[in-house]
Each structure stands twice: as C-alpha cells, then as structure tokens.
C-alpha positions as a printed NumPy array, in Angstrom:
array([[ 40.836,   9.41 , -16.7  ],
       [ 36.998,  10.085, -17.388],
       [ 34.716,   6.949, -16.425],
       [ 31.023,   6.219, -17.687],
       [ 28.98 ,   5.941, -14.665],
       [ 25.411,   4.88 , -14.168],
       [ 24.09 ,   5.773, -10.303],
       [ 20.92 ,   4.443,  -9.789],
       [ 18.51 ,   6.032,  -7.252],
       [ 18.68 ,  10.332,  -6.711],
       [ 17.9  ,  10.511,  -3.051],
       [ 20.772,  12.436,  -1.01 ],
       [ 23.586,   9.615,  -1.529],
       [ 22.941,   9.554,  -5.158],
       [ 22.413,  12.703,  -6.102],
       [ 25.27 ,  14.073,  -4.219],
       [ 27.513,  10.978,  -5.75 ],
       [ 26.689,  11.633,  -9.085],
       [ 27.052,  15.234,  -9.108],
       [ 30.646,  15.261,  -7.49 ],
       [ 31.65 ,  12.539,  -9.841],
       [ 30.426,  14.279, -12.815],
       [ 32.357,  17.592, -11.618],
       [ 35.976,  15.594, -11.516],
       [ 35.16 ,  15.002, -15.236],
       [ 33.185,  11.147, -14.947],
       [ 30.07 ,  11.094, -17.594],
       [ 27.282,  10.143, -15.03 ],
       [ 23.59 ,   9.082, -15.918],
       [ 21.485,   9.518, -12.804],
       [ 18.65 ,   6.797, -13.124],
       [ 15.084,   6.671, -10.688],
       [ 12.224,   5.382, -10.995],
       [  9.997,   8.499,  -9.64 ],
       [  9.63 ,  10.222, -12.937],
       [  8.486,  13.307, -11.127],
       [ 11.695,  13.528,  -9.389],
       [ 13.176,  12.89 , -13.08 ],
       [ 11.075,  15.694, -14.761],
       [ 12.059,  18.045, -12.056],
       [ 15.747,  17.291, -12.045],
       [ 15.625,  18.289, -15.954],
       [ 13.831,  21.277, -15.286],
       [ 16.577,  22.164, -12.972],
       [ 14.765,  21.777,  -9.852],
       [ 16.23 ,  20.026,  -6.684],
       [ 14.389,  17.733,  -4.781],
       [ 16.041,  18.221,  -1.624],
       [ 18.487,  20.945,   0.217],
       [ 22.185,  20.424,   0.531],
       [ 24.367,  23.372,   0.623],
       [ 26.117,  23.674,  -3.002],
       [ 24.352,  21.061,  -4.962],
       [ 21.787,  23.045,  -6.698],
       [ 25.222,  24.77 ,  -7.851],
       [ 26.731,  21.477,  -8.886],
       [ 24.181,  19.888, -10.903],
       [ 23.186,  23.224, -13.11 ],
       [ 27.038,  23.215, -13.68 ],
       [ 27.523,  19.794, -14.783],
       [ 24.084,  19.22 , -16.478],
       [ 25.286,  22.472, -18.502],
       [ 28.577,  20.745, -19.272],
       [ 26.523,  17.922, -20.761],
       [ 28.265,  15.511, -18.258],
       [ 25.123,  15.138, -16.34 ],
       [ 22.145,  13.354, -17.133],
       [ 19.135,  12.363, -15.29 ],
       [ 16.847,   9.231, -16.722],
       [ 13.946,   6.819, -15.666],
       [ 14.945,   3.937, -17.663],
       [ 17.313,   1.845, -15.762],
       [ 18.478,   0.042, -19.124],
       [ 19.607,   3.554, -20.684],
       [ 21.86 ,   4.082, -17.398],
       [ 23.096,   0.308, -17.832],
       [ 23.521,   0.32 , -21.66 ],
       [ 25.633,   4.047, -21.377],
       [ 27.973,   3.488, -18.829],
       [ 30.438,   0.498, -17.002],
       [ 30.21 ,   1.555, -13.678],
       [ 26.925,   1.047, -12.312],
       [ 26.289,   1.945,  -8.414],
       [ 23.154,   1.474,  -6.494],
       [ 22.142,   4.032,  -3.766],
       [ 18.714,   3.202,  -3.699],
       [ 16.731,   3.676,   0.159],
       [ 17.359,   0.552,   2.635],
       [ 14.341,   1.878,   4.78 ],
       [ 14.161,  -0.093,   8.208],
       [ 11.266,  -3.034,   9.044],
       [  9.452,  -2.57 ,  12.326],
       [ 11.876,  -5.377,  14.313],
       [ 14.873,  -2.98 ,  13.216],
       [ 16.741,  -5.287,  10.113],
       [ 16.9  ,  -3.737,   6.912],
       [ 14.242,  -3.55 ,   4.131],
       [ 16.605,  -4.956,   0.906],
       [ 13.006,  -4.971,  -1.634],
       [ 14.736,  -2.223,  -3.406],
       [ 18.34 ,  -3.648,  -4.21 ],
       [ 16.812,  -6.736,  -5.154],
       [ 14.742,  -5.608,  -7.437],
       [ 17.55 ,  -2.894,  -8.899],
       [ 19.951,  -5.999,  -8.88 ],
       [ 16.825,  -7.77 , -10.894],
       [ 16.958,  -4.953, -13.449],
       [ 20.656,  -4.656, -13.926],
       [ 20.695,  -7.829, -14.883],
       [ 17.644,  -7.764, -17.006],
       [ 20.131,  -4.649, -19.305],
       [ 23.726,  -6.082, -19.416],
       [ 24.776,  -7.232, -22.208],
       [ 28.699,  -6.741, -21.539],
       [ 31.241,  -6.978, -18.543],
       [ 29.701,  -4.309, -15.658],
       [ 30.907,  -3.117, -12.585],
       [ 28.363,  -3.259, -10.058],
       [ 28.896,  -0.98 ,  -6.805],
       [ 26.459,  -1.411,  -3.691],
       [ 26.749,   2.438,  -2.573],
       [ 23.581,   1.437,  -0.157],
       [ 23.921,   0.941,   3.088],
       [ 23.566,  -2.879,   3.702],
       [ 23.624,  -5.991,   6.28 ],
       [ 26.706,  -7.887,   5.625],
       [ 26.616, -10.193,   3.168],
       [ 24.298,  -8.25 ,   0.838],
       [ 27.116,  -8.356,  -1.886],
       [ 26.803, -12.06 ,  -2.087],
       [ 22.966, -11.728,  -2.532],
       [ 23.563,  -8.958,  -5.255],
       [ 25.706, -11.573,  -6.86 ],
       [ 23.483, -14.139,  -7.045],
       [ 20.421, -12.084,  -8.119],
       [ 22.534, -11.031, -10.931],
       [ 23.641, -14.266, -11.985],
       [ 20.298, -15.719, -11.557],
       [ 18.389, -13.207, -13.907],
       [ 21.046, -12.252, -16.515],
       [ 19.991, -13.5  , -19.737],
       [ 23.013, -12.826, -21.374],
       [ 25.197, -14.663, -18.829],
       [ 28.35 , -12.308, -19.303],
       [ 30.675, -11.527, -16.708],
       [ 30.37 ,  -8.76 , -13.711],
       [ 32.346,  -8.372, -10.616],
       [ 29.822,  -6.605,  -7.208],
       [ 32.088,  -4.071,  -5.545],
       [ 30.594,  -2.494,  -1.813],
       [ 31.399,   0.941,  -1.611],
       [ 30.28 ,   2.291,   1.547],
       [ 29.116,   6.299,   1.778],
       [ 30.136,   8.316,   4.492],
       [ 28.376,  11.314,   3.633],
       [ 26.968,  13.728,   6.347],
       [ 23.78 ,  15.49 ,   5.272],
       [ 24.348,  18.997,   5.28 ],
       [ 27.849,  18.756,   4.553],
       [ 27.525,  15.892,   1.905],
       [ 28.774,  17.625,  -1.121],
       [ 31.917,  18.75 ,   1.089],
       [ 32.454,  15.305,   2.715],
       [ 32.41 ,  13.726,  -0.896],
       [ 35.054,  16.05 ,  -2.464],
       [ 37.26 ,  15.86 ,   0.379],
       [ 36.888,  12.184,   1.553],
       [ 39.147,  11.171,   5.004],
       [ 39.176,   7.777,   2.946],
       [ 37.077,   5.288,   0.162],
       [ 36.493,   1.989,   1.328],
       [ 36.184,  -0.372,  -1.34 ],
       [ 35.533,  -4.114,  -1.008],
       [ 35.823,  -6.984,  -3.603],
       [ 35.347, -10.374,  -4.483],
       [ 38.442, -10.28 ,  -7.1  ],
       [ 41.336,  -7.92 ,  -8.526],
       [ 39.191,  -7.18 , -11.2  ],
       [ 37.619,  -3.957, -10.605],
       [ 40.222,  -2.406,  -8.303],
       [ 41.675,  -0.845, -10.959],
       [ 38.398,   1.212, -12.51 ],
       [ 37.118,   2.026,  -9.019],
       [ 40.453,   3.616,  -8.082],
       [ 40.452,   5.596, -11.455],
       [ 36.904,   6.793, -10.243],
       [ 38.173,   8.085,  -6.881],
       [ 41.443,   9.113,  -8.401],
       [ 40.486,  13.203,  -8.517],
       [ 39.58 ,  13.371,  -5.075],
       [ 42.946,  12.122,  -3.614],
       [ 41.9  ,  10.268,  -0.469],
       [ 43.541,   7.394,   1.204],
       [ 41.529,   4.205,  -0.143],
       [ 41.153,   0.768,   1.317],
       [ 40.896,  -2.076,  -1.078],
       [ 39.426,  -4.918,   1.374],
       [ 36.772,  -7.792,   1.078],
       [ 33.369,  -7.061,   0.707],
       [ 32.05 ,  -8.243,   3.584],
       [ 34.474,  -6.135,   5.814],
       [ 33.324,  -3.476,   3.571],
       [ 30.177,  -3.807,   4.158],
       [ 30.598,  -4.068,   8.119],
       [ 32.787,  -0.976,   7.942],
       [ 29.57 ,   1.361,   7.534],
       [ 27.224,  -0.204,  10.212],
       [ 30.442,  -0.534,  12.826],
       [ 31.707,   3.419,  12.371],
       [ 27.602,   4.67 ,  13.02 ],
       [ 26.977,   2.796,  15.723],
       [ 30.432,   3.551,  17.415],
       [ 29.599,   7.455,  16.198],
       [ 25.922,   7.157,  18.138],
       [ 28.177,   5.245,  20.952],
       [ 29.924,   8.631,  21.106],
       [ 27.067,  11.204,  20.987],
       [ 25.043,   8.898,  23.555],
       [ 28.017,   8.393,  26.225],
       [ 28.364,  12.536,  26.313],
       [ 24.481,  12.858,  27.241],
       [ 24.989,   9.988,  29.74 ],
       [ 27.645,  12.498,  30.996],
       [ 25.499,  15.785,  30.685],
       [ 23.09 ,  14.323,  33.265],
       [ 26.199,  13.339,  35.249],
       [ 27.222,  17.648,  34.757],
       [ 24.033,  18.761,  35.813],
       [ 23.82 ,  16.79 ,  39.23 ],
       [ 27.354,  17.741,  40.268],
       [ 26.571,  21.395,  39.086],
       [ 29.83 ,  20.725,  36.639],
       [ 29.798,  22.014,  32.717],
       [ 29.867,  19.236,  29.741],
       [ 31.196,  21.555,  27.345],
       [ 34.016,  22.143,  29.449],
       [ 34.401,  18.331,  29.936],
       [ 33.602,  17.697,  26.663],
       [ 36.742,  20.154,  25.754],
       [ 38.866,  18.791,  27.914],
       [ 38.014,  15.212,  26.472],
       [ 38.117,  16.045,  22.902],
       [ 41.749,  17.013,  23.61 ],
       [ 43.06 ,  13.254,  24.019],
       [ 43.844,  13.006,  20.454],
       [ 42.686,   9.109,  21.356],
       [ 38.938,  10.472,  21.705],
       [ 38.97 ,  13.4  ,  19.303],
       [ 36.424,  16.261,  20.155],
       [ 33.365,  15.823,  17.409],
       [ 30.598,  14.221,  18.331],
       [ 30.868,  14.823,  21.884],
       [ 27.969,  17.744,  21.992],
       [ 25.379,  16.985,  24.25 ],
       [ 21.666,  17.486,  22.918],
       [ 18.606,  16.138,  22.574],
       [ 19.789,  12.801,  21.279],
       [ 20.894,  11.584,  17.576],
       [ 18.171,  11.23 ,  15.147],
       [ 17.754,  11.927,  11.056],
       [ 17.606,   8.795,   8.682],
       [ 21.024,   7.14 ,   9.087],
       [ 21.839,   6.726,  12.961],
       [ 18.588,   5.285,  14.633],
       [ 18.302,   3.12 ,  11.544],
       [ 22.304,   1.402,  11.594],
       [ 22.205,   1.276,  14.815],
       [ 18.821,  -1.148,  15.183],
       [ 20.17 ,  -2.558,  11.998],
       [ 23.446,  -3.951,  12.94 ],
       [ 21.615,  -4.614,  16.092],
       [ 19.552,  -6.934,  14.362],
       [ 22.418,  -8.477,  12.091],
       [ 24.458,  -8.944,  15.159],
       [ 21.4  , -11.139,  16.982],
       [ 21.44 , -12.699,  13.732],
       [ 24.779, -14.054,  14.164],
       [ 24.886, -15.322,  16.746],
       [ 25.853, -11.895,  19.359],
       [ 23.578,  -9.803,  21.907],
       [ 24.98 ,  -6.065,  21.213],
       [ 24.14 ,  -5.15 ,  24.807],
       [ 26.088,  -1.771,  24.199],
       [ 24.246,  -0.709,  21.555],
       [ 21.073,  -1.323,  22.601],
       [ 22.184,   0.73 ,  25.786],
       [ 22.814,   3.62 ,  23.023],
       [ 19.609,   3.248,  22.129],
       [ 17.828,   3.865,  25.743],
       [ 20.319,   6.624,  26.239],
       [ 18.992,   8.235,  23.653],
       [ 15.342,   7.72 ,  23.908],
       [ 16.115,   8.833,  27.927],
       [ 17.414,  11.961,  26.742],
       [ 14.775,  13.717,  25.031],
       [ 12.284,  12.422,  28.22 ],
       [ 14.905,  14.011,  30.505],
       [ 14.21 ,  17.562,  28.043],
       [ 10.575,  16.953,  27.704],
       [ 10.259,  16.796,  31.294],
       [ 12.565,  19.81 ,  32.294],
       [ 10.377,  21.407,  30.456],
       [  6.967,  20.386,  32.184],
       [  9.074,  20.753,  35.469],
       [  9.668,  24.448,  34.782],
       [  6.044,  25.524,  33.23 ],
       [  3.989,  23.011,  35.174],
       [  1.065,  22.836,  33.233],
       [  1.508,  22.918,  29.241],
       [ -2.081,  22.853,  28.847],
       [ -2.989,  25.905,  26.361],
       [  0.719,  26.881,  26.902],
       [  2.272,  28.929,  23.472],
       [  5.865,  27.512,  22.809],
       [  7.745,  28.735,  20.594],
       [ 10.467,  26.099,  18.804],
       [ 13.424,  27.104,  17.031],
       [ 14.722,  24.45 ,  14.747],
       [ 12.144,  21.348,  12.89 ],
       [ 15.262,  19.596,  11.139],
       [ 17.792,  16.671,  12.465],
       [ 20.153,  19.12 ,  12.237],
       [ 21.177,  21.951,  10.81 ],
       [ 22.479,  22.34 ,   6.919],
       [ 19.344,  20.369,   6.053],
       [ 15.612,  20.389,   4.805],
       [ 15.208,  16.596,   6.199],
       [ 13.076,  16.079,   8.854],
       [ 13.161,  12.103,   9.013],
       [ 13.207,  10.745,  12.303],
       [ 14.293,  14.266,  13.906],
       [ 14.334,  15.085,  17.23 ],
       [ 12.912,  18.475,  16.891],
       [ 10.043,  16.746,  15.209],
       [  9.669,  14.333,  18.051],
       [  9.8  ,  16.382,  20.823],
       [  7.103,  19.118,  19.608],
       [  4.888,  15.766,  19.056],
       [  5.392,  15.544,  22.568],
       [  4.427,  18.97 ,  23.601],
       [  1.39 ,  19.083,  21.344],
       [  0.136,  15.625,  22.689],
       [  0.358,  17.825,  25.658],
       [ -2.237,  20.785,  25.003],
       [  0.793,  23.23 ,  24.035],
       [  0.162,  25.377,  21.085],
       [  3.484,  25.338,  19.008],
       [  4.864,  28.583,  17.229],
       [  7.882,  27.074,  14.595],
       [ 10.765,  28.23 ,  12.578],
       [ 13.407,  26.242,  10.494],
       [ 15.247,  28.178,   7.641],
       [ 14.678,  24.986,   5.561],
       [ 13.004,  22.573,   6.54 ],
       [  9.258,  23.96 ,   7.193],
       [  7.108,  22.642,   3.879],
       [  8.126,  19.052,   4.726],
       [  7.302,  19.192,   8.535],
       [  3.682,  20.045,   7.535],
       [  3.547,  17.184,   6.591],
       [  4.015,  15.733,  10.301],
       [  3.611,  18.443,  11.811],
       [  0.241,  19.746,  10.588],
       [ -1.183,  21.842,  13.392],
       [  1.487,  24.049,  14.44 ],
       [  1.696,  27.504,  13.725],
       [  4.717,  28.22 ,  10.868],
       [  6.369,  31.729,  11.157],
       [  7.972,  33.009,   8.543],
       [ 10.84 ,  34.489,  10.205],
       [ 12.746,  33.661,  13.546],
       [ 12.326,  36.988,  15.641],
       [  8.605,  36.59 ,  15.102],
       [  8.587,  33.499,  17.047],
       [  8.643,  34.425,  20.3  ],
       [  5.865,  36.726,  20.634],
       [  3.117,  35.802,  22.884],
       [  4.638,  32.887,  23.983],
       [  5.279,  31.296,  27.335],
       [  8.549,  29.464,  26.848],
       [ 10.956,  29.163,  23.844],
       [ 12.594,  26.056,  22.451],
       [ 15.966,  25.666,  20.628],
       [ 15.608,  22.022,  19.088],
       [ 18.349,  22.032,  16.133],
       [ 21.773,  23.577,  15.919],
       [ 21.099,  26.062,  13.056],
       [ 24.128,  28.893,  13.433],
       [ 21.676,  31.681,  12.979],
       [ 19.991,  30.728,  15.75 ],
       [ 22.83 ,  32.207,  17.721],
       [ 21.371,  35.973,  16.318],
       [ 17.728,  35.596,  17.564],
       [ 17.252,  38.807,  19.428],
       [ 16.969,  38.463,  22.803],
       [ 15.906,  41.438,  24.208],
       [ 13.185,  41.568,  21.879],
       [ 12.205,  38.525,  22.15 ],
       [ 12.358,  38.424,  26.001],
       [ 10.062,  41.507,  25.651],
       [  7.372,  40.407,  23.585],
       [  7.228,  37.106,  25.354],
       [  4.681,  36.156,  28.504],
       [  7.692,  34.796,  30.395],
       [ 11.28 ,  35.082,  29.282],
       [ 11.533,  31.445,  29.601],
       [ 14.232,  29.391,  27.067],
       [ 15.436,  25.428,  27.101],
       [ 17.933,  25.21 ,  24.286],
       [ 18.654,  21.7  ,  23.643],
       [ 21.723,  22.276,  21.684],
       [ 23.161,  24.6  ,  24.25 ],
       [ 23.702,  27.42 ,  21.779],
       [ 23.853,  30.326,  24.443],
       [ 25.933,  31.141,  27.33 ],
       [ 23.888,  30.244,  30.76 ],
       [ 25.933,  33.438,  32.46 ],
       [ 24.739,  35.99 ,  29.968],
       [ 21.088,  34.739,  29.65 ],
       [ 20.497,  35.014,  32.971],
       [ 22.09 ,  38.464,  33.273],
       [ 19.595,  39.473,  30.196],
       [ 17.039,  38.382,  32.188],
       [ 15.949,  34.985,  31.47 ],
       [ 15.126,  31.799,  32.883],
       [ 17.618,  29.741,  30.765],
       [ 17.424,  25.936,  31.065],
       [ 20.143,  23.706,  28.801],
       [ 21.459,  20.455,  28.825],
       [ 24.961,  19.374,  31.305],
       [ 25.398,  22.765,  32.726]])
C-alpha cells in the first residue's frame, strides 16, 4: 500500500530514506531549506557519494514518485507522513545541538491543517519526542490532532542505500496505537522484523547500540597494543573472537580509531545525557581515550621509525572515515595528516572520492590524481582508510620510485610476511 511521505532535510539519512521509500512505491517529497542543494537535486545532481543512489533518485524522480522542494508547507500539505532527518550537530561540551528540530517542529506546525504523522528520523537525546510534541502543540494554529513517532536510522554511510533496503530490524516508538498501523504499512516492502516500543526507549535504542558499537571497535585497539607487545596477531585474535557467536566478528578490526559524523558525536552525546541523569558513563568515556590514544600510538610509530618528519614527503592513501564514502567529517585520515603537517611533513594524497571536500581542510597537501602516482619521491607511505583498491597499489613500483620503501598501514590491509619479503619496512597495527 503506497503512502504520501514528506522527509524533511536531504543530507545522507534523508536522502537515502526518501529515495528507498520512493523505490517500494511511497510518493515522497524531499523538503530543505538549502535551495542550492534543491536546484541541484532537480538538475539531477547529487550532493554527496553513496554507492547506488545517484541510480535511485534518477529512477524514481523519472517515475514521478520523487520530488525535491524548499517549501516545507508543500511537503506538509502533500503528504501524511512527515519525518525529520534534519543535522543534530554536537555543542562544544558534547550534548546535542536540537536548533534545527525545533525550528522544523515550529514549521510543521505552522502547515498542518489535518491529522499528521510526525516521525523524528534524527538522531536525538531521549526525551526529544516529548519536546517535538509540545512545540507542535504550542505553535499549531489549527489545533488538529498529530501523534510524534521516533524512528531511529541505522544506516551505515557507504552502505546506506543497502542497509535501508535490507534492514536487520525498524524500531519504532509511540506515544499511542495510533500510528502503528501507517508506519508498519511504510516499512511493509522491506520485510524486516519491527519493534513497536515507547518513544523514549526508541529514542535510547540509537545512542545505546553506537556507543556499545565504538565500545567494540575501541576494546580491539586496546587489544592490538596488547598483540604487538606479546609479538601475538589481532587479526588472528580478532578471528578467533568473532567466532563466539556471543561477540560476532564485525567491528572488531583494529585501526586508527572510529571517527566520521555519527560515532564521536553519540558517544559524547549520550555521554552528556547520561551525566544529565543522574549517571557517570565511566566506560564510555574510557572509549573515548582509547580512541584518541590510538591514533597518538600511530602518529608516533611513525616519528619513531623516520625520526625527524621535518621536510619529510609522505605519501597517504585514504582522506575519508572510511571507505564507500566522499565524507570526510571528523575522519581519522584527516586528523592524522593534520598531525604530520603540523609536523614539517609534506603530504602527497589520494582518496577515490573524497578529495574536493578535504581541500577544504586539508588545503596544503599535494592531491594526486591517481594512487600509483603517490608514492614517488616519498619517504614513507601511509594507508589511513580501508578503500579495497588500496589492496592493488603496486608495490614494486612503488617501492622503486620511493626514497625508502617505508609503509604504516593503519587498516592493516597487507600481509606483514609478504611486505617484508618485497622488501619493505612494513609497520601495522596488533601484529
């Protein structure tokens, strides 16, 4: 059954949302306030990468079940669903910036003029439902009847338009029976298991599964420096791990540390709501030093091994948080060739997507347009994000045309056997 859906905001949550909804058949108006981003979206043009959306929105824009619009009352008046993904950036003492729901909740309630279902798609603090509520209540004119519904995303980017079509489950939380019904019908193509709980719980559901996910990523590089002073392997204890069907094997891939715009930020943030109420997270702010220690640990292998980096040419493989991806928000690539260039090294970077927007941050490094032409002239090489084709960078050539075959791969993409029977000084992380 075909719903009329308003998503307001087109950043990678709505965007993605809207899309896959409109592809099961749902008529979707995508609403934002950047009419640039609007313009562009018409055009045809995608604001950011994501494997397969491009794809998906021609499609469904073709179909005519896609729309794209600045006016948040055409979005309201046109559909019955309404869900908010706008940003929920972080404040500098970690709790969560909530200018931008109010004021969407503000506008919502500025358009109804009927019954409306009102999803928070956002991630929130608990309790933001009720405060939705309110703000509704308090500015609609027309005093008709709504229900808020939280509706938490579990989207990874780079594999967002995959996760969405083939959910492992849809949490929705409500204040009444009301809107069960029409929010099931909306998730009825994609045949997931759903959870029909209170809003609240909803709403903790999202903060509680990233922080236990960064709990995961930072207790394996707690154990990779553990590996490397026993001269044992984390990938093999990571396997062997992974294989208690209690613990489960992703996430357990020690690296640099977590970064990107949805980890560092619910973790501080249900930090923060925690203190709030009442509880000192101690765990979780021992996640975060774990992974702030981590990338120190790499930066200093590094200055270990090369001793002065002074006028030193690195060459870094990788500028995204991760692979699949364009975004460069809060990335540890990002961060750590900060660090080398605050250093006197001269940087020499590749990223198959993600290069215009690290220029932005990353103004005074030298961009190569291809990933074999990295390595000449320099005196180490960096792998920084997990990109798959990083695994074909020629290493003979490279270790020819470089000063010193010298490599620290921080997402231990090579074999430390082989490298160093090719003939390099090969540096990774728990092994």
């Amino acid at each position: 059954m075909s719903s009329r859906i308003c998503i307001i905001g087109t950043g990678y949550v709505g965007l993605v949302t809207g899309a896959c909804f409109a592809d099961v058949g749902h008529k979707v108006i995508c609403v934002d306030c950047d009419e640039s981003k609007v313009a562009l979206l018409k055009s045809g043009g995608i604001p950011i990468y994501e494997p397969g959306l491009e794809d998906l929105v021609k499609a469904n824009v073709a179909e005519g079940r896609l729309s794209f619009t600045a006016s948040t009352e055409e979005g309201v008046q046109n559909s019955d669903i309404i869900f908010i993904a706008v940003p929920t950036p972080p404040q500098p003492d970690g709790s969560v910036d909530l200018a931008f729901i109010e004021r969407v909740a503000r506008e919502i309630a500025g358009c109804m003029s009927s019954y409306k279902i009102v999803v928070d798609k956002s991630t929130v603090p608990v309790k933001t439902g009720q405060k939705v509520a309110e703000a509704i209540t308090r500015y609609c004119k027309a005093k008709v009847e709504f229900d808020v519904v939280s509706n938490p995303e579990f989207l990874r980017e780079g594999f967002a338009v995959e996760d969405l079509m083939k959910p492992d489950r849809i949490v929705i939380g409500v204040q009444s029976q009301r809107p069960v019904q029409a929010m099931k019908e909306v998730y009825a193509p994609f045949e997931a298991p759903i959870l029909v709980t209170d809003i609240n719980s909803a709403e903790l559901i999202k903060h509680a599964a990233n922080s236990f996910l960064a709990l995961k990523i930072s207790y394996i590089n707690a154990i990779s420096i553990i590996c490397e002073a026993t001269g044992a392997n984390v990938i093999e204890v990571a396997n062997g791990m992974g294989m208690d069907e209690r613990i489960g094997r992703r996430f357990l891939d020690a690296s640099l540390g977590f970064g990107g715009s949805c980890f560092p930020k619910d973790l501080s943030a249900f930090i923060k709501i925690s203190e709030q109420l009442g509880y000192d997270f101690k765990l979780l702010k021992e996640v975060q030093q774990i992974n702030a220690f981590q990338m120190e640990r790499f930066v200093k292998k590094i200055t270990d091994t090369l001793w002065v980096l002074k006028d030193k040419t690195i060459g870094v493989l990788g500028l995204a948080f991760k692979q699949n991806t364009d975004d460069v928000r809060l990335s540890p690539a990002i961060d750590l060739c900060q660090r080398l260039e605050k250093e006197g090294a001269k940087l020499r970077v590749y990223d198959p997507k993600a290069m215009e927007k690290a220029k932005t941050v990353l103004p005074d490094a030298t961009y190569v347009p291809e990933m074999n032409f990295v390595p000449e002239g320099c005196d180490a090489l960096v792998i920084a994000t997990e990109w798959p084709v990083f695994r074909k960078l020629d290493l003979e050539r490279a270790r020819k045309v470089m000063t010193c075959p010298i490599m620290f791969d921080g997402r231990n993409l090579f074999d430390p056997r082989e490298m160093e029977a090719l003939g390099w000084i090969y540096k990774s992380i728990g092994r």
